[in-house]
mmCIF entry with sequence, helices, sheets and N, C-alpha, C, O atoms, coordinates in Angstrom:
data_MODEL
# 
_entry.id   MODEL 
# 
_entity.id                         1 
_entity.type                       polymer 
_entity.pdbx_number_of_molecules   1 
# 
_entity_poly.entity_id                      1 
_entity_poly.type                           'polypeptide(L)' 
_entity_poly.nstd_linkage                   no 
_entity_poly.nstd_monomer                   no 
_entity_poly.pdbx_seq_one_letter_code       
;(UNK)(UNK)(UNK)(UNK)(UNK)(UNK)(UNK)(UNK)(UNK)(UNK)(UNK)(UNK)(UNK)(UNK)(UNK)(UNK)
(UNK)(UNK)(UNK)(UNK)(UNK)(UNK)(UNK)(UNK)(UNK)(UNK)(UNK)(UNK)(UNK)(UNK)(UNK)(UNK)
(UNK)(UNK)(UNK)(UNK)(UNK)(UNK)(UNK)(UNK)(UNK)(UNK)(UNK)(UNK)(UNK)(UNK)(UNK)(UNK)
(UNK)(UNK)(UNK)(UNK)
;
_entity_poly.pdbx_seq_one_letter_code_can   XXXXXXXXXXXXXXXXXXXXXXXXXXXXXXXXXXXXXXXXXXXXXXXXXXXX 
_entity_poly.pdbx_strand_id                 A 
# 
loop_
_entity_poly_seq.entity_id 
_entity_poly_seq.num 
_entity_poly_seq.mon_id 
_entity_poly_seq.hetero 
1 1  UNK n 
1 2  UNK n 
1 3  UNK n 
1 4  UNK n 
1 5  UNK n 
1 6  UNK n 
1 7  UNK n 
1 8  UNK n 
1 9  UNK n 
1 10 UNK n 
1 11 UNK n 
1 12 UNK n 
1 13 UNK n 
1 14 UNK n 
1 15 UNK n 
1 16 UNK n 
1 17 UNK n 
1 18 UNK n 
1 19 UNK n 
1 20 UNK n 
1 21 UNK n 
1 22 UNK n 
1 23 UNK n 
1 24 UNK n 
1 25 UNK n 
1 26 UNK n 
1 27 UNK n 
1 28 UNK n 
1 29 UNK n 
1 30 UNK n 
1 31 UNK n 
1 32 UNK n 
1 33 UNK n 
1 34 UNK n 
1 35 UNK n 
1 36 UNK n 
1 37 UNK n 
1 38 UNK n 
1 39 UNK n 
1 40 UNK n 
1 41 UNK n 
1 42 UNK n 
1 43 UNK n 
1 44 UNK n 
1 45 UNK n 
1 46 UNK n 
1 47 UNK n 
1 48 UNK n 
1 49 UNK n 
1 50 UNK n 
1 51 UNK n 
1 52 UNK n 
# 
_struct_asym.id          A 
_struct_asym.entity_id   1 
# 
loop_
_struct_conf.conf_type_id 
_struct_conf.id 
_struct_conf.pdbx_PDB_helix_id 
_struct_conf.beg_label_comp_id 
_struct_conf.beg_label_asym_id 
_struct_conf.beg_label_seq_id 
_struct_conf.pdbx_beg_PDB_ins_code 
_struct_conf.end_label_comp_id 
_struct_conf.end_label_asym_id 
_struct_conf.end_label_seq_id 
_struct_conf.pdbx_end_PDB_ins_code 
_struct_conf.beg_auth_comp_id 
_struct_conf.beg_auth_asym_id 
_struct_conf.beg_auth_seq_id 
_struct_conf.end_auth_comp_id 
_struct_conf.end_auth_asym_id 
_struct_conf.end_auth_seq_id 
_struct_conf.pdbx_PDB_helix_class 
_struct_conf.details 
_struct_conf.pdbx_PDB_helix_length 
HELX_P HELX_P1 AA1 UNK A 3  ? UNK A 16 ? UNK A 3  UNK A 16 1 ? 14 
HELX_P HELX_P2 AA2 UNK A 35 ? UNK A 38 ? UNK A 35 UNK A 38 1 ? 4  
# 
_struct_conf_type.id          HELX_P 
_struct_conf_type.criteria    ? 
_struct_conf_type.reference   ? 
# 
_struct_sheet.id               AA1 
_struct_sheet.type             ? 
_struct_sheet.number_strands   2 
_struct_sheet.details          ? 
# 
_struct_sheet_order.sheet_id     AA1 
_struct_sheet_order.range_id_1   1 
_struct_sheet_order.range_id_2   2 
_struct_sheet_order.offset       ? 
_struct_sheet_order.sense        anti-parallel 
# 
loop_
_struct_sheet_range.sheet_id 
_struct_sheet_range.id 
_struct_sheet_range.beg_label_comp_id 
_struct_sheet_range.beg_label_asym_id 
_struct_sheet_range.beg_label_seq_id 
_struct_sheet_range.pdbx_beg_PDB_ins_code 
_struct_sheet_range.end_label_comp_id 
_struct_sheet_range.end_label_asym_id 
_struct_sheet_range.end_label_seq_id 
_struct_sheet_range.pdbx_end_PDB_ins_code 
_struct_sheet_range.beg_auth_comp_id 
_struct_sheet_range.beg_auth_asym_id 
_struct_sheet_range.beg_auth_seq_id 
_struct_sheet_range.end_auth_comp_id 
_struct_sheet_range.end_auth_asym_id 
_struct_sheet_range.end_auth_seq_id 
AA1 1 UNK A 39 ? UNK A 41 ? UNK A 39 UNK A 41 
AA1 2 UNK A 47 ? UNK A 49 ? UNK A 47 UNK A 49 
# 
loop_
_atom_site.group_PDB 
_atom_site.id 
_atom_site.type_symbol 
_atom_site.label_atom_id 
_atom_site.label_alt_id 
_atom_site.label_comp_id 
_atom_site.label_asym_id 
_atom_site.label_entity_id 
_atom_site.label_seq_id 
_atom_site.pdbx_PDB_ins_code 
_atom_site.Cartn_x 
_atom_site.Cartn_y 
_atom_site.Cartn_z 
_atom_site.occupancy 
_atom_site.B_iso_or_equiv 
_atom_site.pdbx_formal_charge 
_atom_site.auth_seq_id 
_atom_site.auth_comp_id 
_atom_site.auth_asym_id 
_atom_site.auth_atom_id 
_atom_site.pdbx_PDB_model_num 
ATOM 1   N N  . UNK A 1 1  ? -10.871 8.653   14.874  1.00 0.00 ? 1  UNK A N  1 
ATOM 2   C CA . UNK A 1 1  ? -10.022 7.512   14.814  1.00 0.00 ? 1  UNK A CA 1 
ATOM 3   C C  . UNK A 1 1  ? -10.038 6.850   13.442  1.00 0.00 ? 1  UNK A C  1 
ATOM 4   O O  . UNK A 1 1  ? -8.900  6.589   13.050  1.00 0.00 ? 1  UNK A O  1 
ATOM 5   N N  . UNK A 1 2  ? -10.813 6.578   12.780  1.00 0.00 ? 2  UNK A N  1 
ATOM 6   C CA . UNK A 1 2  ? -11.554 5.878   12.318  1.00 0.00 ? 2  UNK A CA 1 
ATOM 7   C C  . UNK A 1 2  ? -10.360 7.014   10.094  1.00 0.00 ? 2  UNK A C  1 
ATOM 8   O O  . UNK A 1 2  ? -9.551  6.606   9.260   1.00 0.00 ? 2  UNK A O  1 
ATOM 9   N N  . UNK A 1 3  ? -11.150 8.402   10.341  1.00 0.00 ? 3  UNK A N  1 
ATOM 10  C CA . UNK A 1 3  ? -10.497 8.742   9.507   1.00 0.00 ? 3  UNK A CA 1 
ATOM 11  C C  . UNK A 1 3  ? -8.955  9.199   9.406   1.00 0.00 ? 3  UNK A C  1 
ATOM 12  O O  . UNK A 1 3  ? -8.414  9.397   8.318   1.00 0.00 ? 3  UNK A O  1 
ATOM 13  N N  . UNK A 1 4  ? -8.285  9.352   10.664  1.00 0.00 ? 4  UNK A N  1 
ATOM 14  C CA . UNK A 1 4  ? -7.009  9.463   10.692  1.00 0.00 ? 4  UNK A CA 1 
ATOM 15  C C  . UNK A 1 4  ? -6.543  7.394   10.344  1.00 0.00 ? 4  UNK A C  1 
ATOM 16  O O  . UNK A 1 4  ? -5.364  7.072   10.200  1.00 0.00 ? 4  UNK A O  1 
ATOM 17  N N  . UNK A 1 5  ? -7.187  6.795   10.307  1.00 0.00 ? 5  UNK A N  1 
ATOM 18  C CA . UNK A 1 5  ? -6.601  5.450   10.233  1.00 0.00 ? 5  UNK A CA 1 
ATOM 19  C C  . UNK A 1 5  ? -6.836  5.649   8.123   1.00 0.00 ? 5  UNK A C  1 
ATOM 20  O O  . UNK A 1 5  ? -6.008  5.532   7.220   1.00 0.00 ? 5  UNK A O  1 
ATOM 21  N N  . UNK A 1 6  ? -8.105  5.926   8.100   1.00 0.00 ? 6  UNK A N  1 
ATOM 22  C CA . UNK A 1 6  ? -8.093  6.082   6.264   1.00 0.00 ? 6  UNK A CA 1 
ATOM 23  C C  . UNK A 1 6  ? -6.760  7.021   5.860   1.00 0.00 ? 6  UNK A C  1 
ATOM 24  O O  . UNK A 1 6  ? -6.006  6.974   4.888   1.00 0.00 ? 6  UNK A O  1 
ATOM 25  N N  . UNK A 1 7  ? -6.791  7.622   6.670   1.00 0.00 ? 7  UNK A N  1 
ATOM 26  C CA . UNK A 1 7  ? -5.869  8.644   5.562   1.00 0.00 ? 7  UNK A CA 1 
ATOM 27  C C  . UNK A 1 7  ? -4.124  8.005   5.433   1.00 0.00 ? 7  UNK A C  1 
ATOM 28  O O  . UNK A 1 7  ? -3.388  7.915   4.450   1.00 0.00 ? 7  UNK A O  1 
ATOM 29  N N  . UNK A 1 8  ? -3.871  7.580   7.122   1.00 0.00 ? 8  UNK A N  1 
ATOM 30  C CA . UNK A 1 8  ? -2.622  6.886   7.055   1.00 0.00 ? 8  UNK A CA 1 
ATOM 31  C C  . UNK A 1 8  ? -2.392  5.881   5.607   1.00 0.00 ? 8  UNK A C  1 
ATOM 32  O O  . UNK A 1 8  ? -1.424  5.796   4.852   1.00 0.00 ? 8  UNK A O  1 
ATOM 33  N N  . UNK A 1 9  ? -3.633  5.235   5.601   1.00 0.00 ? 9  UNK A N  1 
ATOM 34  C CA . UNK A 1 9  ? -3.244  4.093   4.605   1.00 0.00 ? 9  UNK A CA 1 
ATOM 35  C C  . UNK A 1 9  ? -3.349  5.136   3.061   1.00 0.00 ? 9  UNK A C  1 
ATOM 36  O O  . UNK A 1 9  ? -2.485  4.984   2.197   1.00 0.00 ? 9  UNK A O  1 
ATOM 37  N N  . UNK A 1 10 ? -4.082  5.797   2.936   1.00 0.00 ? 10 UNK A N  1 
ATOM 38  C CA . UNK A 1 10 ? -3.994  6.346   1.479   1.00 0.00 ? 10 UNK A CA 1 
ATOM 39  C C  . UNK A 1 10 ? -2.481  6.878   1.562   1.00 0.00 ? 10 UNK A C  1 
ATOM 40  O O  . UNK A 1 10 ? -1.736  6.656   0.608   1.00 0.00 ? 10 UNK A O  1 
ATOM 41  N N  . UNK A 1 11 ? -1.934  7.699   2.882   1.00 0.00 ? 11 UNK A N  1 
ATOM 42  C CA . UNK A 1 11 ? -0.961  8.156   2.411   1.00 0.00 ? 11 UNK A CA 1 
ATOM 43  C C  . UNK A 1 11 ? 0.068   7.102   2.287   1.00 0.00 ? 11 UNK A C  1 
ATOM 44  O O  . UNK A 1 11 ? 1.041   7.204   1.540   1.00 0.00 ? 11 UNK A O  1 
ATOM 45  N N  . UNK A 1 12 ? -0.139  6.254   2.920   1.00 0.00 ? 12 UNK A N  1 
ATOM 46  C CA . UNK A 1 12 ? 1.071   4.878   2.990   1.00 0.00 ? 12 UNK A CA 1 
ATOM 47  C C  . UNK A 1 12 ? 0.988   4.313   1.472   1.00 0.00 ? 12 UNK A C  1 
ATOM 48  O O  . UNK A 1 12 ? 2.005   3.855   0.949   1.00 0.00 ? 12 UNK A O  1 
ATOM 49  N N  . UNK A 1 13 ? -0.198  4.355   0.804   1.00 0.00 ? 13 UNK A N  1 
ATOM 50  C CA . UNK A 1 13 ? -0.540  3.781   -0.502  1.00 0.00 ? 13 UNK A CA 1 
ATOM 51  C C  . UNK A 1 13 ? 0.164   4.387   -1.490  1.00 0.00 ? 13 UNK A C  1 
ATOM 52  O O  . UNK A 1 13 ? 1.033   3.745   -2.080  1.00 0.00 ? 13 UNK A O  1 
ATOM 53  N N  . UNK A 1 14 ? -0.101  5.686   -1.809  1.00 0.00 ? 14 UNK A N  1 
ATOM 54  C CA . UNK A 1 14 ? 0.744   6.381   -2.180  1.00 0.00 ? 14 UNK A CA 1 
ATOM 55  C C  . UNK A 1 14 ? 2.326   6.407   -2.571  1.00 0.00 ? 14 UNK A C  1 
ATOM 56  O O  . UNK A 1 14 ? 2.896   6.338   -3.660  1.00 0.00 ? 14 UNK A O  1 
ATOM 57  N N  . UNK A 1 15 ? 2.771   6.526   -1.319  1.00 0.00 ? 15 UNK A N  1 
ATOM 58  C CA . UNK A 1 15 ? 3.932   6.563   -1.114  1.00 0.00 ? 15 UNK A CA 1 
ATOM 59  C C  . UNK A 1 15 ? 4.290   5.316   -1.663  1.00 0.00 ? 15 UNK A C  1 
ATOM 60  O O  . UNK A 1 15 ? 5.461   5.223   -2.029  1.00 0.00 ? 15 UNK A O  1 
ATOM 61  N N  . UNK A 1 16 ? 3.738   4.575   -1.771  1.00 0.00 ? 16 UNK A N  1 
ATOM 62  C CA . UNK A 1 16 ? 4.516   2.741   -2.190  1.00 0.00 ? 16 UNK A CA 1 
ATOM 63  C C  . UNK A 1 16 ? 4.309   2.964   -3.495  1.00 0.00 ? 16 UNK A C  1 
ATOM 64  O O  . UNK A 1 16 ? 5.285   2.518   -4.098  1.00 0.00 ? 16 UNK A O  1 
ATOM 65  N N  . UNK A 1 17 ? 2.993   3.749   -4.738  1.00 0.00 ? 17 UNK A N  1 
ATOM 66  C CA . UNK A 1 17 ? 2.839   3.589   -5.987  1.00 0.00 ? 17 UNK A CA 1 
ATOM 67  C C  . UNK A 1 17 ? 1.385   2.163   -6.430  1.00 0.00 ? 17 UNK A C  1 
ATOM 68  O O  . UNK A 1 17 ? 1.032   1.669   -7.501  1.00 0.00 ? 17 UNK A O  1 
ATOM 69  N N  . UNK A 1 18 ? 0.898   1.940   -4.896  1.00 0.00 ? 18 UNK A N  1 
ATOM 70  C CA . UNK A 1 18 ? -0.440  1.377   -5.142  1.00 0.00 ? 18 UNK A CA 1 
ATOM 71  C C  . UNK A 1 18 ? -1.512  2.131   -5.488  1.00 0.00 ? 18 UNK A C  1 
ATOM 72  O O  . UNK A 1 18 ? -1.264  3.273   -5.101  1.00 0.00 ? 18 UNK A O  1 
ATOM 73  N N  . UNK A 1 19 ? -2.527  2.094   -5.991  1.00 0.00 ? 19 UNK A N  1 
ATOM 74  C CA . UNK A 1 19 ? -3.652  2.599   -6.434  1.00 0.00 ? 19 UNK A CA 1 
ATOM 75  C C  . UNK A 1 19 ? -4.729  1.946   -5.051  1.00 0.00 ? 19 UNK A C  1 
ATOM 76  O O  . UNK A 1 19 ? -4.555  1.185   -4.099  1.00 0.00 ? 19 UNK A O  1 
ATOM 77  N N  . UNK A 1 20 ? -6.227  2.990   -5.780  1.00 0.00 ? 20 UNK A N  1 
ATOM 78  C CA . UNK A 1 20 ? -6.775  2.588   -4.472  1.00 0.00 ? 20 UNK A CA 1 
ATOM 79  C C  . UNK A 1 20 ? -7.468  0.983   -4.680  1.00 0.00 ? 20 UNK A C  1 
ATOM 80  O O  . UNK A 1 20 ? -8.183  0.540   -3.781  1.00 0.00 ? 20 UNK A O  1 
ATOM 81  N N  . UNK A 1 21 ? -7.206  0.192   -5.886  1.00 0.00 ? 21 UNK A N  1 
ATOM 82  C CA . UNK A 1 21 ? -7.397  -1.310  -5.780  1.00 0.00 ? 21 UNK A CA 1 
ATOM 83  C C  . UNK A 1 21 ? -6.364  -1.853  -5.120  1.00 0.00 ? 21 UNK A C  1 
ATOM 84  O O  . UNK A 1 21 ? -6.534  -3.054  -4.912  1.00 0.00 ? 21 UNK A O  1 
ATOM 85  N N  . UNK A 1 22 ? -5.125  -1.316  -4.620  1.00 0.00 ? 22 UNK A N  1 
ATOM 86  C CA . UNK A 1 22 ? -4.223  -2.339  -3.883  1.00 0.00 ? 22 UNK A CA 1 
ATOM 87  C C  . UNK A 1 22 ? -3.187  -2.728  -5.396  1.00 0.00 ? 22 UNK A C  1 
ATOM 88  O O  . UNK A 1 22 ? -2.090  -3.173  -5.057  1.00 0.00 ? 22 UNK A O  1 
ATOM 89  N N  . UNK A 1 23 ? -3.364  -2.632  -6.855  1.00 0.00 ? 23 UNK A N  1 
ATOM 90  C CA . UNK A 1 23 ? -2.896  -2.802  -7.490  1.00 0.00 ? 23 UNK A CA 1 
ATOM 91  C C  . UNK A 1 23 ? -1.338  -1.528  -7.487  1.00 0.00 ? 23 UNK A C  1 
ATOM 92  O O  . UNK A 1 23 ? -1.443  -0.302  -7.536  1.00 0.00 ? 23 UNK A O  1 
ATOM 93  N N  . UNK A 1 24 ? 0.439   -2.615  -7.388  1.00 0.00 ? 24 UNK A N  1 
ATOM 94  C CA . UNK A 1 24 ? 1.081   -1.405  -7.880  1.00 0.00 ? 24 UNK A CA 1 
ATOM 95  C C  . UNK A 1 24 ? 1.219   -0.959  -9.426  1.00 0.00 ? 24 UNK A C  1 
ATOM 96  O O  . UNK A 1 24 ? 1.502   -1.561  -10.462 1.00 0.00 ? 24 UNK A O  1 
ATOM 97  N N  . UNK A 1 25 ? 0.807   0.703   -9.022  1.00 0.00 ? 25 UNK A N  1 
ATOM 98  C CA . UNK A 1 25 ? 1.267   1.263   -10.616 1.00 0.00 ? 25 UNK A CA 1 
ATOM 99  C C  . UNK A 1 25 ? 2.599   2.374   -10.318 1.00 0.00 ? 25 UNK A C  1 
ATOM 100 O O  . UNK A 1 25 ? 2.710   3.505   -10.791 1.00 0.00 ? 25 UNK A O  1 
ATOM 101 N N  . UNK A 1 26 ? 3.398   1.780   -9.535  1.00 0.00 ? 26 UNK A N  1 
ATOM 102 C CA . UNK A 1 26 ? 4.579   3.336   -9.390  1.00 0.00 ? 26 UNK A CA 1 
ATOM 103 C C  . UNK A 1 26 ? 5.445   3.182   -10.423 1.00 0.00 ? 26 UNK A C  1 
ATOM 104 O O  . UNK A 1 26 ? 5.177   2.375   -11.313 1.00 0.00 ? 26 UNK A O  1 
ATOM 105 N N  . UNK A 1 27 ? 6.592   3.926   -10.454 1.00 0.00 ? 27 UNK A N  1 
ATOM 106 C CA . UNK A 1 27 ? 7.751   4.114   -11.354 1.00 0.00 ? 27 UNK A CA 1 
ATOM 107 C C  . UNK A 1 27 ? 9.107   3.888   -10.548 1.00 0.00 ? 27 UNK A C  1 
ATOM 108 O O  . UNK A 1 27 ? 10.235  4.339   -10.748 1.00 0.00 ? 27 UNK A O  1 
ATOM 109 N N  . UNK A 1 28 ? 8.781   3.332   -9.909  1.00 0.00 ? 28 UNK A N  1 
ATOM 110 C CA . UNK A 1 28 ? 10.360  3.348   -9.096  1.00 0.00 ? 28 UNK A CA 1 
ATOM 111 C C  . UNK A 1 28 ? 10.372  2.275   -7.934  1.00 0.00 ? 28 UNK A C  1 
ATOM 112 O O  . UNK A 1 28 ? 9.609   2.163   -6.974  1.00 0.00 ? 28 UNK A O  1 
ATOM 113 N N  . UNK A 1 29 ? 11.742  1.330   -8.404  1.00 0.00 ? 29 UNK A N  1 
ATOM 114 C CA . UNK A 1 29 ? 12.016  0.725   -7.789  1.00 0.00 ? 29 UNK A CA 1 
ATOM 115 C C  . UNK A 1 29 ? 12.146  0.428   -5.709  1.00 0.00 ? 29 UNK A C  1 
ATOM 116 O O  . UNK A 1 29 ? 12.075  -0.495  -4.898  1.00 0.00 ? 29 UNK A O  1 
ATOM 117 N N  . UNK A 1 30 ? 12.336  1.695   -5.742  1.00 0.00 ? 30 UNK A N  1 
ATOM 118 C CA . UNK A 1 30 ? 12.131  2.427   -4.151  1.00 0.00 ? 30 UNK A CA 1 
ATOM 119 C C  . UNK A 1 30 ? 10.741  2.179   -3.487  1.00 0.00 ? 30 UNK A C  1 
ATOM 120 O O  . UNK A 1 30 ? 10.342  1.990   -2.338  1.00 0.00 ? 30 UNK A O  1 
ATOM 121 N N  . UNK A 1 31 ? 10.180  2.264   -4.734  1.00 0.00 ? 31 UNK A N  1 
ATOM 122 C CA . UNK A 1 31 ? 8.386   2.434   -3.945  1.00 0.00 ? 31 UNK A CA 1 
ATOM 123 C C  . UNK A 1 31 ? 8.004   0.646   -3.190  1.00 0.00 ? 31 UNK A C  1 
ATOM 124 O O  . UNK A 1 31 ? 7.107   0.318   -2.413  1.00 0.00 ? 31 UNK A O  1 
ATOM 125 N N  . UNK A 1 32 ? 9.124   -0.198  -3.835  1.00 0.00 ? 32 UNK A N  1 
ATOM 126 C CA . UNK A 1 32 ? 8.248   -1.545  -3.222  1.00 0.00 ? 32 UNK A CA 1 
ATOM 127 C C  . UNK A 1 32 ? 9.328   -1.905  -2.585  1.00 0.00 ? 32 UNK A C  1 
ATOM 128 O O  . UNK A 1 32 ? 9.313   -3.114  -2.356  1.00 0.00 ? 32 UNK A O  1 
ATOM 129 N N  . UNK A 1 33 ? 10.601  -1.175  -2.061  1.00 0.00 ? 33 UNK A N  1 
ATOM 130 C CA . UNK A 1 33 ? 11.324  -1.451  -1.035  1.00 0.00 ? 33 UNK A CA 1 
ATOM 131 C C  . UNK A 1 33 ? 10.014  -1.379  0.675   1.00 0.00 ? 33 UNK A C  1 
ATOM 132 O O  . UNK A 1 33 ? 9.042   -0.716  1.036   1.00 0.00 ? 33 UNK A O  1 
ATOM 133 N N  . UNK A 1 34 ? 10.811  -2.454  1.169   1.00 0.00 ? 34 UNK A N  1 
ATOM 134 C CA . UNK A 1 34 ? 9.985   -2.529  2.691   1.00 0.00 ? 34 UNK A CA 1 
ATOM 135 C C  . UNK A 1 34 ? 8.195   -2.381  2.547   1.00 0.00 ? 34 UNK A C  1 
ATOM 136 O O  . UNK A 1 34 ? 7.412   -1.949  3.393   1.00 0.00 ? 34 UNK A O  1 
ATOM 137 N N  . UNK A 1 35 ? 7.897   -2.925  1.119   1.00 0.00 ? 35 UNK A N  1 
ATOM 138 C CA . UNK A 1 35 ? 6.245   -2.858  0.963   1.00 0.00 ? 35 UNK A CA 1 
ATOM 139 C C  . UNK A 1 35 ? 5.698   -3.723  1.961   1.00 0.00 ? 35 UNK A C  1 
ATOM 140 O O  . UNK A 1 35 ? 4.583   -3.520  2.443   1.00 0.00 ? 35 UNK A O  1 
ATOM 141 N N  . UNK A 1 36 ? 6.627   -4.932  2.383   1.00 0.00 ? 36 UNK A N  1 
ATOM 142 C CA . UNK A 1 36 ? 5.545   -6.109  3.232   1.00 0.00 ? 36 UNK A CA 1 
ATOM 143 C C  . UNK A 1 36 ? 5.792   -5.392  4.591   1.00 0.00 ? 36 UNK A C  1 
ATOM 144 O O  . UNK A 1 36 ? 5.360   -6.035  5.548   1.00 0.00 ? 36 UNK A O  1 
ATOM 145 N N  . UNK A 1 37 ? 6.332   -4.317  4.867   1.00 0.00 ? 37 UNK A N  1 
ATOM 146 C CA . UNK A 1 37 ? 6.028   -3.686  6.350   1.00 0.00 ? 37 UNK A CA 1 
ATOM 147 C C  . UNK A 1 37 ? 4.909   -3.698  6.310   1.00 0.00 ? 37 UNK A C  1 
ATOM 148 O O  . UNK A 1 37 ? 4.405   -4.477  7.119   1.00 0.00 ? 37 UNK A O  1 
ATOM 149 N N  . UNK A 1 38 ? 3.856   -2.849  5.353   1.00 0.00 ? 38 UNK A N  1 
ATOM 150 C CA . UNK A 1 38 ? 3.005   -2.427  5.933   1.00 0.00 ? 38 UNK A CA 1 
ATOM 151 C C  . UNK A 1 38 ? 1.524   -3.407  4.668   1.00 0.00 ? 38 UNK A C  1 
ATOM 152 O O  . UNK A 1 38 ? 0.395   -2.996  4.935   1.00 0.00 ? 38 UNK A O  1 
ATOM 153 N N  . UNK A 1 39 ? 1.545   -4.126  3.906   1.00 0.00 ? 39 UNK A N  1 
ATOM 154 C CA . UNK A 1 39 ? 1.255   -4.555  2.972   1.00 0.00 ? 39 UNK A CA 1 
ATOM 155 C C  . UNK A 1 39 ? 1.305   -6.107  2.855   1.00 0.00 ? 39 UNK A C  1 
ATOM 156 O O  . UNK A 1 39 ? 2.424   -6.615  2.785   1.00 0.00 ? 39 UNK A O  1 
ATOM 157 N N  . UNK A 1 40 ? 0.212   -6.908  2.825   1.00 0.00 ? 40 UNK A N  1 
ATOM 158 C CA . UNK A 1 40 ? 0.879   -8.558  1.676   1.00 0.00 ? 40 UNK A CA 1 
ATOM 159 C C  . UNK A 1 40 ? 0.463   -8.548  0.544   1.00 0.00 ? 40 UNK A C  1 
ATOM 160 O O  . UNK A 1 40 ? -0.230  -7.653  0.060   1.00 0.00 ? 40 UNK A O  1 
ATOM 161 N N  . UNK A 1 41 ? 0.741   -9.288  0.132   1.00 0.00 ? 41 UNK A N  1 
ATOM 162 C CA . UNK A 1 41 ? 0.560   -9.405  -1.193  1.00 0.00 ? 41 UNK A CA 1 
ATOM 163 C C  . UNK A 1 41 ? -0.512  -10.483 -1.373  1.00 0.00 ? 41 UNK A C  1 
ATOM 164 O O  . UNK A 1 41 ? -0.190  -11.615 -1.013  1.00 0.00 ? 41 UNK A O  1 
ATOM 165 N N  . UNK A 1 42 ? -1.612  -10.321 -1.823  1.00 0.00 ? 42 UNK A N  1 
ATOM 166 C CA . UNK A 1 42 ? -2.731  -11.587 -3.152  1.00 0.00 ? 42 UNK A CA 1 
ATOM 167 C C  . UNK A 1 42 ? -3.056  -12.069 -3.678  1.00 0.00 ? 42 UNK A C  1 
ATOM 168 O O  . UNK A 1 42 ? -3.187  -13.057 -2.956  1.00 0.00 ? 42 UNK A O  1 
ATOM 169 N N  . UNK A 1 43 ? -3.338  -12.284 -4.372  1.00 0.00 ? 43 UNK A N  1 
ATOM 170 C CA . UNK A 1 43 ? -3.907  -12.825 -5.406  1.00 0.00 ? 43 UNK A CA 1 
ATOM 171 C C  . UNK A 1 43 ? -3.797  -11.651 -6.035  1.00 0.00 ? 43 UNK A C  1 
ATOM 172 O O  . UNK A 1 43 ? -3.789  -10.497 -5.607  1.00 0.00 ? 43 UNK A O  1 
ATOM 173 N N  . UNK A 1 44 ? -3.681  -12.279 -7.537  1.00 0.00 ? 44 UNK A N  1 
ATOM 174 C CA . UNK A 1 44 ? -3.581  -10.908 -8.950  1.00 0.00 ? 44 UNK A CA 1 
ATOM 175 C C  . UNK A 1 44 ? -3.027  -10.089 -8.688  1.00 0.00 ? 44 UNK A C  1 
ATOM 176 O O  . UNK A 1 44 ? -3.364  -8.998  -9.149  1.00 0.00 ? 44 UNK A O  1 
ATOM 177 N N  . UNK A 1 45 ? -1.634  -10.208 -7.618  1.00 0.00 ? 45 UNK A N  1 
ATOM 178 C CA . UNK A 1 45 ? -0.734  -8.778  -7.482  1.00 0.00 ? 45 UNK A CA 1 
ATOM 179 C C  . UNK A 1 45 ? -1.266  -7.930  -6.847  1.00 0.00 ? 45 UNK A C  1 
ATOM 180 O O  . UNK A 1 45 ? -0.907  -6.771  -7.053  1.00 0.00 ? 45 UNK A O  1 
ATOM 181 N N  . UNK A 1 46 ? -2.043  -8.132  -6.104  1.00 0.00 ? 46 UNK A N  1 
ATOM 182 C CA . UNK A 1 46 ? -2.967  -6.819  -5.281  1.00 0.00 ? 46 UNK A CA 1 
ATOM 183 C C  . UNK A 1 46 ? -2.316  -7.068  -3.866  1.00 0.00 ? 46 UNK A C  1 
ATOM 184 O O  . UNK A 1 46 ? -1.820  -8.123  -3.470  1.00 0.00 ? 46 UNK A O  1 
ATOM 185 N N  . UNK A 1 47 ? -2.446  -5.609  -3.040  1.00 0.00 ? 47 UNK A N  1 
ATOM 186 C CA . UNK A 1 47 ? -1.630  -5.507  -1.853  1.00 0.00 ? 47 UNK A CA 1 
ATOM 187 C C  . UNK A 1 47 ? -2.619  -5.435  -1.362  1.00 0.00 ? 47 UNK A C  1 
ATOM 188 O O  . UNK A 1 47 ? -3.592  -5.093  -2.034  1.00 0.00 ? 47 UNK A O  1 
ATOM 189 N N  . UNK A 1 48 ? -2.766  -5.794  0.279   1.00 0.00 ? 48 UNK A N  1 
ATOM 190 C CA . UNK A 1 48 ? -3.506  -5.598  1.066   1.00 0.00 ? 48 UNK A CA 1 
ATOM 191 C C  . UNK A 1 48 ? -2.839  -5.145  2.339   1.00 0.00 ? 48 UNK A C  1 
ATOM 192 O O  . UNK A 1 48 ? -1.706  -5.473  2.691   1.00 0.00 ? 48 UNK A O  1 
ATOM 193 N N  . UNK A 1 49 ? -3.854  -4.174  3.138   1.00 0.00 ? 49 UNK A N  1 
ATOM 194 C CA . UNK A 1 49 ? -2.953  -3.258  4.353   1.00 0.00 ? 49 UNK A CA 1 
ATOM 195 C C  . UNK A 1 49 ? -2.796  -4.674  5.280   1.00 0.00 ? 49 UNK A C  1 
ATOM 196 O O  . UNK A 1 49 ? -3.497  -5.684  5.342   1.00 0.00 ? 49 UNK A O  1 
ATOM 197 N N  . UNK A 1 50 ? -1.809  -4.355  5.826   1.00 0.00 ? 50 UNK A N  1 
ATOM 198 C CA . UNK A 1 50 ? -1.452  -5.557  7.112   1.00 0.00 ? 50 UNK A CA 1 
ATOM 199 C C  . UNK A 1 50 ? -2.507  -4.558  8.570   1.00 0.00 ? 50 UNK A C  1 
ATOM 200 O O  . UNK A 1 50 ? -3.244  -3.573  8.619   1.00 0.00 ? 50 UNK A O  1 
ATOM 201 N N  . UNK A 1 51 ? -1.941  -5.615  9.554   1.00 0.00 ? 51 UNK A N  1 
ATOM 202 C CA . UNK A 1 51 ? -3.143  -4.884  10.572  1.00 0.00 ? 51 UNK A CA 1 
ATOM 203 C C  . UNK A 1 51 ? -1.683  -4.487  11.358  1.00 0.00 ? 51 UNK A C  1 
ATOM 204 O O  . UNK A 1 51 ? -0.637  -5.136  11.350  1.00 0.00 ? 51 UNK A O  1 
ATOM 205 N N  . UNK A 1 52 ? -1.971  -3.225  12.024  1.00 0.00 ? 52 UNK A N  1 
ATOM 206 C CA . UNK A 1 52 ? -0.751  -2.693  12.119  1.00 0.00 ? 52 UNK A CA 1 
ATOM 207 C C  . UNK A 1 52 ? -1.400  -1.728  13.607  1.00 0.00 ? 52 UNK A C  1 
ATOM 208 O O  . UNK A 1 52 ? -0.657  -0.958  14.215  1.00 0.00 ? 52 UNK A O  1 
# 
């Protein structure tokens, strides 16, 4: 359970252009479409997973 829940979020991370600080580094405007589905936002621009 536990590592199918890690991997969802790396791959969800990914896919948006976050790094594994929650900081975005992508190239494309696309990547932070629908980010607060799964993501809020922090302090210093850092994303954090929502509870989902």
């Amino acid at each position: 359970g536990n590592q199918i829940g890690a991997a969802f979020w790396q791959q969800i991370s990914g896919e948006h252009g976050l790094d594994n600080n929650g900081v975005y580094n992508g190239t494309s405007d696309l990547q932070l479409e629908r980010l607060s589905v799964y993501f809020n936002e922090a302090s210093g621009n850092k994303y954090v997973p929502r509870a989902v």
